[in-house]
C-alpha positions in Angstrom: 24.3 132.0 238.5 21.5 129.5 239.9 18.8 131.4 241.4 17.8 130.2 245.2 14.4 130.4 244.2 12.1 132.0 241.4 8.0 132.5 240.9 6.2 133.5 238.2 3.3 135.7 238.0 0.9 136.6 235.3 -0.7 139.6 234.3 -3.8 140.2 231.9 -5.5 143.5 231.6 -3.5 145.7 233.1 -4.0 147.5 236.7 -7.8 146.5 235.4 -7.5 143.3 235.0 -5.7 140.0 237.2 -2.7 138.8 238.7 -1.9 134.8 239.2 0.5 132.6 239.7 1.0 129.6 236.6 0.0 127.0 239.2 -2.9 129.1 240.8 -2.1 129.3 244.0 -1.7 133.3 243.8 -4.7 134.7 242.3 -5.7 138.1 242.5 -8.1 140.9 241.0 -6.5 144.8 240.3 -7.9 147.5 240.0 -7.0 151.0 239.6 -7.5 152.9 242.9 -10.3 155.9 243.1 -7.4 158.2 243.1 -5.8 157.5 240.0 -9.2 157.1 238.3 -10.4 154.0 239.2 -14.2 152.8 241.0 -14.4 151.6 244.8 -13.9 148.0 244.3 -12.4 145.3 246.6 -9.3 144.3 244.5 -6.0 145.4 245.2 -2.9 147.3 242.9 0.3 147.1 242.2 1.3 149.6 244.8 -0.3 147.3 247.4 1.3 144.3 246.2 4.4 145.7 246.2 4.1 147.0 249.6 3.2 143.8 250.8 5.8 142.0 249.7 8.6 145.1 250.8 7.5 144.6 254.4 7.4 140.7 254.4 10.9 140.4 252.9 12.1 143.5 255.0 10.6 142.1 258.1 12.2 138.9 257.2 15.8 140.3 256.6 15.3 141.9 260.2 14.8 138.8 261.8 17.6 137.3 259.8 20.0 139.9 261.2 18.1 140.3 264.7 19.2 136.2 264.6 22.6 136.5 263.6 23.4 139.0 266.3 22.2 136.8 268.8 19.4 140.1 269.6 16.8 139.1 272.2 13.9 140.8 271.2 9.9 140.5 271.4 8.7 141.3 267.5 9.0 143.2 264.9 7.0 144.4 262.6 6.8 146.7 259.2 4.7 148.5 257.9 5.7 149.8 254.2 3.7 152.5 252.5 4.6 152.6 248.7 3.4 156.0 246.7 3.4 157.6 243.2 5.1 160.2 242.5 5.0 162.3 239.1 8.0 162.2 237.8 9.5 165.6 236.3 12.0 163.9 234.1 9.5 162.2 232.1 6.2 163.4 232.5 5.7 160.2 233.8 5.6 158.7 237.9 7.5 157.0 239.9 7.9 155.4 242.9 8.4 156.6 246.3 8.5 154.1 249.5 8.6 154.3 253.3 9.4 151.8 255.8 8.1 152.3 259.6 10.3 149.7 261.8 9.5 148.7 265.7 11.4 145.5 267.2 10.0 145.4 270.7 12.2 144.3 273.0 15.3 146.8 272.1 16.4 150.0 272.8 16.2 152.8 269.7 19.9 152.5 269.1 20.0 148.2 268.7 16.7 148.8 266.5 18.1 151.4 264.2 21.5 149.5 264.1 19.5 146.4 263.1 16.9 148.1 260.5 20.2 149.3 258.5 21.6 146.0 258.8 18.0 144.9 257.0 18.2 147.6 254.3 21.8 146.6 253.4 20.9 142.9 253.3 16.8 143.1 252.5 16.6 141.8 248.3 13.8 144.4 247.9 16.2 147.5 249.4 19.2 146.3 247.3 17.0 146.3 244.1 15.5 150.1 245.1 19.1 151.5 245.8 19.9 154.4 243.5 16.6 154.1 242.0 13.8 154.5 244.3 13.8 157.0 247.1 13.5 155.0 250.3 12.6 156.6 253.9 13.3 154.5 256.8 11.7 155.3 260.2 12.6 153.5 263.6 10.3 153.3 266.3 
């Protein structure tokens, strides 16, 4: 199958080390945060990343659904939180995520019809189904 689109992004040295993109455009430090045994510094994780890039595509699915239902609405927004969690099977961790929705504009029952729509059509949702516990929260 073609892919629609596809990036590439490489790492060196870990969660210490730096993220970027072949053509470096995306260029990032990592770190380890303080609670996993890192130092204060100002580069972000993995968890971050990840969490930006869950609400941006989630946010975006929204809007792609809001659109095709012909919804009138102010905004929306997302705000993702992404966790570790140890993981008993392995000794291990594992992720956890948690997805707060608001689409100004709508009543609660349009914006939790919609933010279900998103799950079920949001690349980032599909790919965490069965394997990453997900909470979704409509305001």
């Amino acid at each position: 199958m073609k892919p629609l689109y596809e990036t590439t992004i490489i790492n060196t040295g870990g969660r210490d080390g730096s993220v970027y993109s072949p053509d470096n455009i995306f260029n990032l430090d990592v770190a380890k945060p303080v609670a996993l045994g890192g130092v204060v510094s100002g580069a972000s994780n993995p968890e971050q990343l990840f969490a930006a890039g869950y609400s941006a595509c989630f946010n975006s699915a929204l809007e792609i659904q809001l659109d095709k239902g012909k919804v009138e609405y102010a905004s929306s927004e997302v705000i993702a939180t992404v966790a570790l969690y140890p993981d008993k099977t392995d000794g291990g961790v594992k992720l956890g995520a948690k997805l707060e929705v608001t689409i100004e504009g709508v009543d609660q029952a349009t914006a939790e019809e919609y933010a279900k729509k998103a799950h079920n059509y949001c690349p980032y949702s599909k790919a965490l189904s069965g394997n990453v516990e997900v909470e979704i929260t409509v305001k």
